[in-house]
C-alpha positions as CSV (number, residue, x, y, z in Angstrom):
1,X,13.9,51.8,8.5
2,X,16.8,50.8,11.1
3,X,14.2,49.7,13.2
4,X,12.4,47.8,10.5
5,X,15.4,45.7,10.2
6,X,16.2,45.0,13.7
7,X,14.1,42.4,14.7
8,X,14.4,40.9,11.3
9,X,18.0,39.9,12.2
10,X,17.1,39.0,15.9
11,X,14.5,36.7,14.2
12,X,17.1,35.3,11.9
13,X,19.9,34.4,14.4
14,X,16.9,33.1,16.5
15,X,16.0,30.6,13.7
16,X,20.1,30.0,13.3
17,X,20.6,29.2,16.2
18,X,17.1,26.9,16.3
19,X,18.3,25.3,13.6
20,X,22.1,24.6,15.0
21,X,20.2,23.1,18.1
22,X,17.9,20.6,15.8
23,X,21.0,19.8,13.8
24,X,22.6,19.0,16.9
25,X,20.2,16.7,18.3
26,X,19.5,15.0,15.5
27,X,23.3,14.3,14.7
28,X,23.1,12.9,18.2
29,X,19.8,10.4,17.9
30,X,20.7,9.5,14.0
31,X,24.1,8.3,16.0
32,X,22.4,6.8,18.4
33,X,19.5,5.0,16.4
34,X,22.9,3.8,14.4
35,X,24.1,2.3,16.9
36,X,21.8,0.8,17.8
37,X,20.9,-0.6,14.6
38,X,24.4,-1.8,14.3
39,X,24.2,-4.4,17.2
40,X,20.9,-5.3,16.3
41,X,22.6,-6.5,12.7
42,X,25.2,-8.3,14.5
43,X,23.0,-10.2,16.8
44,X,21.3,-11.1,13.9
45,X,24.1,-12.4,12.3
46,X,25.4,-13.9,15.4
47,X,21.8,-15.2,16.1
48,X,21.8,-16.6,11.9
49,X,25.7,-17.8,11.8
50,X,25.1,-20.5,15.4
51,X,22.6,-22.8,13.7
52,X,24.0,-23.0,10.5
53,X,27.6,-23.3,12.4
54,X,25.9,-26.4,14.3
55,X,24.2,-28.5,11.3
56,X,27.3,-27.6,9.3
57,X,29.4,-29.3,12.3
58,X,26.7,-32.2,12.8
59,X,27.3,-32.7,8.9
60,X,30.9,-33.0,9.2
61,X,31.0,-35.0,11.9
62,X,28.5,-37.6,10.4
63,X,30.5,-37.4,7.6
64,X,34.3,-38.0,9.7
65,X,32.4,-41.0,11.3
66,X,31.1,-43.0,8.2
């Protein structure tokens, strides 16, 4: 019976720790992919806010000179 139940909590602290390692990594590459994602969205915006900063200043100078 003991030894019934031996590798049945060998198997479980395997998966434990399986799991810790997986939760681990994917903590780390959910960061990462974050990151990531977060400069992307502020070239964007960066990449978006330059034109419409340039006509809006064309604009306003047309308008200053008339």
């Amino acid at each position: 019976m003991e030894n019934g139940g031996e590798p049945q909590a060998e198997g479980s602290r395997g998966w434990a720790l399986a799991c810790t390692i997986a939760g681990s990594i994917g903590v780390v590459v959910f960061v990462f992919v974050g990151l990531v994602a977060y400069s992307w969205i502020n070239w964007l915006w960066v990449a978006l806010l330059v034109p419409y900063t340039a006509i809006n200043w064309a604009k306003y100078r047309r308008l200053k000179g008339s």
